[in-house]
N, C-alpha and C positions, 0 to 999 in steps of 0.2 A: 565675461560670457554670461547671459542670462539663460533660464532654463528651458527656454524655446529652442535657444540655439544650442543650445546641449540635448535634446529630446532628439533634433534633427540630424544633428552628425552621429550621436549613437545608432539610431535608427540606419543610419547609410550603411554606418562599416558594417551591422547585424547584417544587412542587405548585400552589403559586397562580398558576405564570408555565407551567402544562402541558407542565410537561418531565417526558417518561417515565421511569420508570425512579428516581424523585427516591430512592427510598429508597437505592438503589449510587449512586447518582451522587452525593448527600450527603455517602455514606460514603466515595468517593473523593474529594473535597473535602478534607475534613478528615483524613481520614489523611495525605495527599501531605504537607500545610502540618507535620502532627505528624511525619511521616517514623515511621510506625505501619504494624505489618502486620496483616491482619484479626485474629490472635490477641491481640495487645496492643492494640486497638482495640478488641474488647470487652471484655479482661480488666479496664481503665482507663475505664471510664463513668464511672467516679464519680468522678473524679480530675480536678480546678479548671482552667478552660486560663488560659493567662498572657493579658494582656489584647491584647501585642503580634501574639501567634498569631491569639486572635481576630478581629481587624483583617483579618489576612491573609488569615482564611478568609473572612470576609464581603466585601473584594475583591472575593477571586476567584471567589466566586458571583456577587455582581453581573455577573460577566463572565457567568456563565454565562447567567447569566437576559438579556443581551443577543443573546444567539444565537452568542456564541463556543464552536465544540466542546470537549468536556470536554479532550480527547487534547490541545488547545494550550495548556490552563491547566495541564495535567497534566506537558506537555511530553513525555509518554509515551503509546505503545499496542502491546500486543500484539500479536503477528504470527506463527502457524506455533510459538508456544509460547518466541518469545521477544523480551526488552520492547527497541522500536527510541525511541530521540530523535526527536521528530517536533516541528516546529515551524509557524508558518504559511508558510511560504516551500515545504514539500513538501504534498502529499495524506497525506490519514490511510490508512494501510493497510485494506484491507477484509478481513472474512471468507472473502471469495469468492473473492477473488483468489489465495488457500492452492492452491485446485483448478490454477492455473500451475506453482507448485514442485512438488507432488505429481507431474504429469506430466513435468514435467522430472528429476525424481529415479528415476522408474520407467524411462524411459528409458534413464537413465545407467548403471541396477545389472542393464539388461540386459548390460553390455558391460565386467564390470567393471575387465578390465584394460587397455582401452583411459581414456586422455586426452584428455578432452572439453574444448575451447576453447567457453564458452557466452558469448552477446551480450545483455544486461538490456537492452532498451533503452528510455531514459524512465524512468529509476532511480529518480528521487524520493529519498527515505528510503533507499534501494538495500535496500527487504526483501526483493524478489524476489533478489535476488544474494547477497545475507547467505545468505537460507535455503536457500538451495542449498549455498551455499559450506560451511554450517555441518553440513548433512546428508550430504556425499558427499567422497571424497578422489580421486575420481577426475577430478576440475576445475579449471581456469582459469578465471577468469569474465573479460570487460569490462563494463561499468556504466556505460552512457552519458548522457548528457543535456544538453538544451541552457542549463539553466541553472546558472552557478556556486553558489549559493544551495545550490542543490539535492544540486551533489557533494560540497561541505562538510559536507551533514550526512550523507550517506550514506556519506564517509570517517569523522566521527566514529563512528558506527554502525556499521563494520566493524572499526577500532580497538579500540572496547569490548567486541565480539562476537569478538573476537580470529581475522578471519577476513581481516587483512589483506593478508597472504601469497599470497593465493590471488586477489583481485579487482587489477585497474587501473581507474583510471577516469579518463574520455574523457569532452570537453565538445564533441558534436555532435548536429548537427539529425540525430536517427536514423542510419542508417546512414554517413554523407556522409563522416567519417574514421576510418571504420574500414579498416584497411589490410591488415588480412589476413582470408581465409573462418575461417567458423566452423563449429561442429557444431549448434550448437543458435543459434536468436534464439528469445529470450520478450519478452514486449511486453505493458504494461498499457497502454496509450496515454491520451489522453484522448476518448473517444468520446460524450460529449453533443451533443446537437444544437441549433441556437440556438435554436428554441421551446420544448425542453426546459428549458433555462437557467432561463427562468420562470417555472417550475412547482417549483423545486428548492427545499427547505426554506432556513430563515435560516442554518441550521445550513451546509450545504452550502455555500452563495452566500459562505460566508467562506473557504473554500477557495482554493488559485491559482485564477484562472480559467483559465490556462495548463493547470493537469492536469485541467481539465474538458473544456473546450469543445473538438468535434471538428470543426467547422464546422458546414454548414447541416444535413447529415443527418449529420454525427456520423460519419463515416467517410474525414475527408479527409486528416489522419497516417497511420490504417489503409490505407488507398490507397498514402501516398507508400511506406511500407514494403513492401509487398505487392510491390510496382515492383522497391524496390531490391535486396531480398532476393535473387533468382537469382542476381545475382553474389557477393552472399556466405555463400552456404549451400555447406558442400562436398557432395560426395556421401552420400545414406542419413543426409544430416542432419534436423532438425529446427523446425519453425516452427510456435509456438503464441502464440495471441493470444486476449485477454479480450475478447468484445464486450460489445453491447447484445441482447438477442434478438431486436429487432425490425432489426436489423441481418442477420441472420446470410443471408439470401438474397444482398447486397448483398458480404458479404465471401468468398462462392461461388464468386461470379461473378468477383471479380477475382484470386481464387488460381486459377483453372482457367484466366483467360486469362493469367499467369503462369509456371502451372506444370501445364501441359497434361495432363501426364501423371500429376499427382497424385490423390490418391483423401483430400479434405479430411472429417475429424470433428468431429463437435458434442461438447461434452462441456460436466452439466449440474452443477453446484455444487451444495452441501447442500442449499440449496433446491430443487432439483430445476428451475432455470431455466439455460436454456440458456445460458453464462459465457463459453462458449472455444471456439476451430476450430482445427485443430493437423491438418499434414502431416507424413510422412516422405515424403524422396524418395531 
């Protein structure tokens, strides 16, 4: 079988099992297992694959067609323009969540010669910390989270991203040891709600439940942070956070009884849906 005709029967069964996309996502299939880049991927269509590859790619499809995300067969996903290690023990970085580093980066280059200590908190994959760290010099980052799982790979992914210099990372329920104030906290948190949970693709539902579930309305991490935050924000610092939109009245309300004197922003990701609430005070 050459890898035309392998492209095309994975492509089908993706198709037969209605996963979108089957025709990239085929094509990322079998490139990863070939260690091919799009251009040597079509230049070698006609070129016979070894039987042992084959194997491999049909595996890993089977995975796929069981509702395992591509990103953990792949072992990789893109993030802010650069590839993080992602496995099933973290969340897959989203698209959306780019609209955090962009905000935290803008920030930072208004003030460039100031040294900004920034708080990740709820790290994951630590892309939110990478992509800051990687974009600006003017940063300390900490990178926190409550699971070890989680900071193992978000050290390897800083390691690789050669941006380890610049991050520490700290295994705490959000804020609880951190020991000194900061300029900035960003926070992807987990904010699904548990009738949500139900309704959430196969795809999804293989995720931590950990970086999903926010409690019953999806705001109860959001809450404890919101709480903790005043003691370690310094002054004319920073607090941005990714919601749900149908959150965003609920997280209003408890930054204002917080932070009284704040004046809290929406701000709306590519899609044009409401992503993030972010103060300066």
């Amino acid at each position: 079988m050459n890898l035309r005709e392998l492209w095309v029967d994975t492509k089908k069964e993706l198709d037969s099992s209605n996963i979108s996309d089957s025709g990239i996502e085929s094509e990322v299939i079998i490139r990863k297992v070939l260690d091919l880049d799009r251009n040597n991927f079509f230049a070698t269509l006609d070129n016979p694959i070894p039987m042992r590859k084959t194997s491999q790619i049909k595996k890993n499809l089977q995975q796929r067609i069981s509702g395992i995300p591509l990103s953990y067969i792949t072992k990789n996903r893109e993030f802010f323009g650069i590839d993080f290690f992602v496995n099933e023990n973290v969340l897959i970085p989203r698209q959306e969540s780019e609209l955090l580093v962009e905000k935290v980066i803008s920030f930072c280059e208004k003030q460039k010669e100031t040294k900004f200590t920034i708080a990740d908190i709820g790290t994951g994959s630590g892309a939110l910390a990478i992509s800051i760290a990687k974009n600006l010099n003017n940063v300390n980052l900490i990178a926190t989270d409550i699971s070890n799982k989680a900071l193992q790979i978000a050290k390897k992914n800083a390691k690789s991203i050669n941006v380890s210099k610049k991050i520490s990372f700290l295994r705490s329920n959000l804020l609880e040891n951190l020991k000194t104030p900061v300029d900035v906290i960003v926070a992807n948190l987990p904010y699904i709600s548990t009738s949500e949970m139900n309704t959430l693709s196969l795809e999804v539902k293989k995720e931590p439940k950990i970086a999903l579930l926010g409690g019953e309305n999806g705001t109860d991490l959001i809450a404890k942070l919101i709480r903790q935050s005043p003691k370690h924000l310094k002054k004319n610092g920073k607090l941005i956070l990714e919601i749900s939109p149908s959150q965003k009245n609920i997280v209003f309300s408890l930054i204002k009884e917080n932070f009284p004197k704040s004046n809290p922003k929406v701000h709306k990701d590519y899609a044009k849906t409401e992503r993030a609430i972010s103060i300066e005070i």
